[in-house]
N, C-alpha and C positions, 0 to 999 in steps of 0.2 A: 765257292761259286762266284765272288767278286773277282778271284783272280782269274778266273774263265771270262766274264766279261769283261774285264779291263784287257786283257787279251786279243778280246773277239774287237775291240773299238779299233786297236794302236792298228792290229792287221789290215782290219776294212777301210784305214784311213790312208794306207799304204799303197797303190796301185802298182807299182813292180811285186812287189811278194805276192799281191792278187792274181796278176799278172801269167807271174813263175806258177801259183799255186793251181791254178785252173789251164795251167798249159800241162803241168805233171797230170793232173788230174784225169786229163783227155787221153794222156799216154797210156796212165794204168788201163782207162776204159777198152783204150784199142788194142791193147795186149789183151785184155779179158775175151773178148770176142774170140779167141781160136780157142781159151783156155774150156771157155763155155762149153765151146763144142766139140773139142777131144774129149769132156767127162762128164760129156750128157747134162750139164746143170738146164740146158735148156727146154728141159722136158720137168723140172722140178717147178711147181708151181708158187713155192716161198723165193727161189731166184728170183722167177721173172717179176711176180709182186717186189721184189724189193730194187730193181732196176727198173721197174717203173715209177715207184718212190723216187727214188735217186732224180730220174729225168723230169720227173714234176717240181720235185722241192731246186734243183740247179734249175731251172726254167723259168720259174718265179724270183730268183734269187738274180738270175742274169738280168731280168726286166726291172726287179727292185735298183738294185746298181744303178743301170740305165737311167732310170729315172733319179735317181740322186742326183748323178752327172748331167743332166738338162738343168734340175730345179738347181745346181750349183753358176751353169751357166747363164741362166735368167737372170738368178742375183747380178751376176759380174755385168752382165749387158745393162741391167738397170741402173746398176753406180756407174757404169761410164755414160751412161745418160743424161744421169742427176752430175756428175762431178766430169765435166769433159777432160782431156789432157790438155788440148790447145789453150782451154783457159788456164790450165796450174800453168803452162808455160809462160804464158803472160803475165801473169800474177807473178810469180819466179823472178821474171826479166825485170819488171817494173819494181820488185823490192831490192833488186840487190844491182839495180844499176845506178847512175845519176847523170845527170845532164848539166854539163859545165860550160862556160864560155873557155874557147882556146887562149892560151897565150900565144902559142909560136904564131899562129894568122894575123894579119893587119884585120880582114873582114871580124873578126871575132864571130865563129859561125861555132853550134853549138856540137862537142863529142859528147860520146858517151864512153865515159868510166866506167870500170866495173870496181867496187868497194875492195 
């Protein structure tokens, strides 16, 4: 059972095999539609109960995701809140340059180095 769940993480953390897997997915469905009804399944009442399963448990499942990917984006928008880029760039500049008096100038006016 752990190798089922460790399985069901590595995939859900995947968004192309997600991606691939719900696009197959959609395929099998639209081919089932003629299938259904060249051999009558749609008059069976265990089919359609279990394609409405199907469309309940994949519709909660799309909205869960969904909602992953917001509360993933929230974080990322709150650290670049908290931690802007413009200041690491400054921060960056300011450690790994120095400010020297020229030689080659008579004015001695100040360059900057980088280390």
């Amino acid at each position: 059972m752990s190798v089922l769940r460790g399985l069901r993480a590595s995939v859900q953390n995947d968004p192309v095999f997600m991606r691939r897997l719900n696009g197959w997915l959609v395929v099998v469905w639209i081919v089932m539609i003629p299938v259904s009804l060249v051999f009558g399944l749609l008059s069976s009442v265990a089919f359609v109960s279990a394609l409405s399963l199907w469309a309940l448990v994949s519709g909660h499942w799309s909205g869960w995701q969904a909602a992953r990917v917001e509360v993933t984006q929230d974080m990322e928008a709150k650290q670049r809140e908290a931690e802007p880029i413009e200041a690491k760039v400054v921060e960056k500049l300011i450690h790994d340059t120095t400010v020297e008096a020229s030689e080659s100038h008579d004015d001695n006016s100040p360059v900057c180095r980088e280390m």
